[in-house]
C-alpha positions as CSV (number, residue, x, y, z in Angstrom):
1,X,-136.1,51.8,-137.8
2,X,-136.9,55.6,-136.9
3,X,-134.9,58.5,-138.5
4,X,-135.9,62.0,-139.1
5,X,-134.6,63.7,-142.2
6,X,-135.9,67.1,-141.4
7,X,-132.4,68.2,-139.8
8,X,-131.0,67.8,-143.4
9,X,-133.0,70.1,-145.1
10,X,-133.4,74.3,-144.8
11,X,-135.0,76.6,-146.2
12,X,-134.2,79.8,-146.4
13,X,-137.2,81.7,-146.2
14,X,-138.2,79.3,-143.4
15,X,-141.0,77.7,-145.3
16,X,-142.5,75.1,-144.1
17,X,-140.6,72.1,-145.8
18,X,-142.9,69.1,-147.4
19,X,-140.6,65.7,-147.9
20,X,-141.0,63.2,-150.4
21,X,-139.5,59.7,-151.7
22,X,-137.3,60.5,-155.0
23,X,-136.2,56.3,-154.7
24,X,-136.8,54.4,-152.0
25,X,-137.9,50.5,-151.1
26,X,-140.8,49.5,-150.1
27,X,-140.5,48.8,-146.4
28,X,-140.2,52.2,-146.0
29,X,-142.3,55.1,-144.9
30,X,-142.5,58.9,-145.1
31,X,-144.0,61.4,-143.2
32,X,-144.7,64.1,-145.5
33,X,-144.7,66.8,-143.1
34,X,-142.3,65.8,-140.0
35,X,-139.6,64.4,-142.5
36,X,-139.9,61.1,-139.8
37,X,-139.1,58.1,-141.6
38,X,-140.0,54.5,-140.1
39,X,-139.7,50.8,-141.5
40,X,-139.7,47.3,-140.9
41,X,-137.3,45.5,-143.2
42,X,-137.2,41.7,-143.7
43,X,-134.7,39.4,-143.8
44,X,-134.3,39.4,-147.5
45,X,-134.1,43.5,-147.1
46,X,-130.3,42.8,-145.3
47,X,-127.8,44.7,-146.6
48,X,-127.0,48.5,-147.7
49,X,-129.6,50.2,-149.6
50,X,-129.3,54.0,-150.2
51,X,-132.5,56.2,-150.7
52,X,-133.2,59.4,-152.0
53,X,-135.5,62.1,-149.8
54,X,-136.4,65.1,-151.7
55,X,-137.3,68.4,-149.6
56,X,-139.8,71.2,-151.2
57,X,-140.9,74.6,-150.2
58,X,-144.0,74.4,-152.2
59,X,-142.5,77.2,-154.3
60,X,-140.8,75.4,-156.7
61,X,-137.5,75.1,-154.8
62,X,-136.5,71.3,-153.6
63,X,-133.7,69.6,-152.8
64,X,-132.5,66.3,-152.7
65,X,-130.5,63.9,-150.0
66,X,-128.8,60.5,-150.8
67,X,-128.6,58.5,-147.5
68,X,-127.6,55.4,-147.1
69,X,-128.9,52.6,-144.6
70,X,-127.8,49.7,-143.5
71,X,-129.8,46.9,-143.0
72,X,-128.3,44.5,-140.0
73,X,-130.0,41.0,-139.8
74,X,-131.0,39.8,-136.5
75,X,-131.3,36.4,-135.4
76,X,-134.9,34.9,-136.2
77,X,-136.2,31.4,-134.8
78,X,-135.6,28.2,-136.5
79,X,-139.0,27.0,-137.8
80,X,-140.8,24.0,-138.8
81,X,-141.2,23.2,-142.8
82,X,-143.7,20.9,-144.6
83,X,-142.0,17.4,-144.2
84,X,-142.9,15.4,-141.2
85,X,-139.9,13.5,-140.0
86,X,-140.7,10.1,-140.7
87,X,-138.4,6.9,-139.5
88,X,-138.8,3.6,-141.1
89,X,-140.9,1.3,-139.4
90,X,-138.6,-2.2,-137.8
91,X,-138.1,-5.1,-137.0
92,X,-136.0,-6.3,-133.7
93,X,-132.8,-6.6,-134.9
94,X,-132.7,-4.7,-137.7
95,X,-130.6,-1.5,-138.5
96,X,-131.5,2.1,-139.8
97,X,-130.1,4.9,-141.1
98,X,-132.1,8.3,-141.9
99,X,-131.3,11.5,-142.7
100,X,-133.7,13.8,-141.2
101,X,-134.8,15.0,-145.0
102,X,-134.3,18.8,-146.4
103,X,-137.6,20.7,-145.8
104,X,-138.2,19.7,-142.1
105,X,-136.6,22.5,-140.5
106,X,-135.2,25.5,-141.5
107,X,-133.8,29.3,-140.6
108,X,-134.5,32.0,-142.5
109,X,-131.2,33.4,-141.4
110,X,-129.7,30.8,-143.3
111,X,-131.0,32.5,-146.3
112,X,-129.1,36.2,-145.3
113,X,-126.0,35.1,-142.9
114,X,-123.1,32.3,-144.4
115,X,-122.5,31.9,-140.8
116,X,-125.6,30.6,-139.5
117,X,-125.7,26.8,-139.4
118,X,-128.8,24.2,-137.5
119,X,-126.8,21.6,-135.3
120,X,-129.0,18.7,-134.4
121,X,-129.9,17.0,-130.9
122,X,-132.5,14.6,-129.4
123,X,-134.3,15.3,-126.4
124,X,-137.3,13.1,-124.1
125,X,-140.6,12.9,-125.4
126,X,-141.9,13.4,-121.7
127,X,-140.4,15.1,-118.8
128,X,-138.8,12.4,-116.8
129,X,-138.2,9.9,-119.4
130,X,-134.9,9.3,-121.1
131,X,-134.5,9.5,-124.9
132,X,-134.2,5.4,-126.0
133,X,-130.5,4.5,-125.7
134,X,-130.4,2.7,-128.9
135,X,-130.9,5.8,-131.4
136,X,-128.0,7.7,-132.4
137,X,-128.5,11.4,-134.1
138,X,-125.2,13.1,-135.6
139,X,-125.7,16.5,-134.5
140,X,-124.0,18.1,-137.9
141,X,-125.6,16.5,-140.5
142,X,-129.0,15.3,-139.0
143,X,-128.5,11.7,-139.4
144,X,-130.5,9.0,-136.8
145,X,-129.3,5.6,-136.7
146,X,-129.8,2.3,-134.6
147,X,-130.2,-1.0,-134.1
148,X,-133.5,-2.0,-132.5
149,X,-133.4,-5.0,-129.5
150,X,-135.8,-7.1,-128.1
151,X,-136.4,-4.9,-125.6
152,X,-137.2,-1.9,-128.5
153,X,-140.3,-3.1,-129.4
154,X,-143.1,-0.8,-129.3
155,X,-143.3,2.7,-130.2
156,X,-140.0,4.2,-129.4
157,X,-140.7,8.4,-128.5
158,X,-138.0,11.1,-128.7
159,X,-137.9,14.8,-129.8
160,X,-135.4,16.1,-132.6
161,X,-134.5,19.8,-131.8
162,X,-132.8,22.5,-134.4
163,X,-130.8,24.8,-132.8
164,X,-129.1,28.0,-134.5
165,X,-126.1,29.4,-133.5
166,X,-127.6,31.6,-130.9
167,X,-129.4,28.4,-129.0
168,X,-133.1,29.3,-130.5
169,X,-134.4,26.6,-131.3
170,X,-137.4,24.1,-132.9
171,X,-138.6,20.7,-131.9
172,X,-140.3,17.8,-133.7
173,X,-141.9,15.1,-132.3
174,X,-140.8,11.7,-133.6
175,X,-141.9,7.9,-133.1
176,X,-139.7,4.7,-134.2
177,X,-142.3,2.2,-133.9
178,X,-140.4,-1.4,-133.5
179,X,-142.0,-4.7,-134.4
């Protein structure tokens, strides 16, 4: 964000003006002499904030503007977390069920939009192969499930992916390893 706050401010002896903060967060900077303003807010920085710029002759006489700014968010990359996503190891035959576990991925839009969601989908490990026909993934709620045949044994390969609303996205690698 660039604004200049020099157009707000006179003086009427056509001093030189010298701008100051009077309240104003942290993300946000002040050129003492232009009046420019410049800032980088962060997600958590979303919202309407209003901030106080004081003008001064060096005189003694100052005045002071309220403006108010609003803070838009805009739309950041899923990202990784600190859980691996970790099947059960199984048997031929046998059955699983596993919710891909709270930590593994996340947004930080989810933390400053109600509307942002992460919908779930399973992609090939390697170009040219196709994801192993057996495991399931419900794409709302980031659950895999299955039933392992004979021909399943091994180490089966697939990729989860986390998509936002926007289609950005983050992948995980992920093994099933069959016995």
């Amino acid at each position: 964000m660039t604004k200049n706050v020099s157009v707000l401010f006179t003086d009427q002896d056509d001093a030189a003006l010298q701008y100051s903060f009077v309240d104003a967060p942290s993300w946000l900077q002040l050129d003492a002499t232009t009046g420019a303003i410049l800032g980088l807010p962060g997600n958590a920085d979303v919202g309407e904030v209003t901030i106080k710029v004081q003008a001064s002759d060096g005189r003694g006489g100052t005045a002071i503007q309220n403006l108010r700014i609003a803070v838009r968010n805009v739309n950041d990359n899923p990202v990784l977390g600190s859980i691996a996503l970790e099947p059960p190891k199984l048997s031929q035959g046998e059955s699983f069920t596993y919710r891909i576990p709270s930590g593994v991925f996340s947004d930080p839009d989810l933390l400053v939009d109600p509307e942002e969601t992460l919908t779930y989908s399973l992609h090939s490990a390697q170009p040219g192969q196709d994801v192993p026909g057996w495991i399931q993934l419900n794409a709302a709620n980031g659950t895999l499930s299955g039933t392992a045949g004979p021909a399943d044994i091994g180490d089966s390969r697939f990729v989860v992916r986390a998509s936002d609303r926007e289609g950005l996205y983050v992948e995980q690698d992920v093994v099933i390893s069959v016995e």
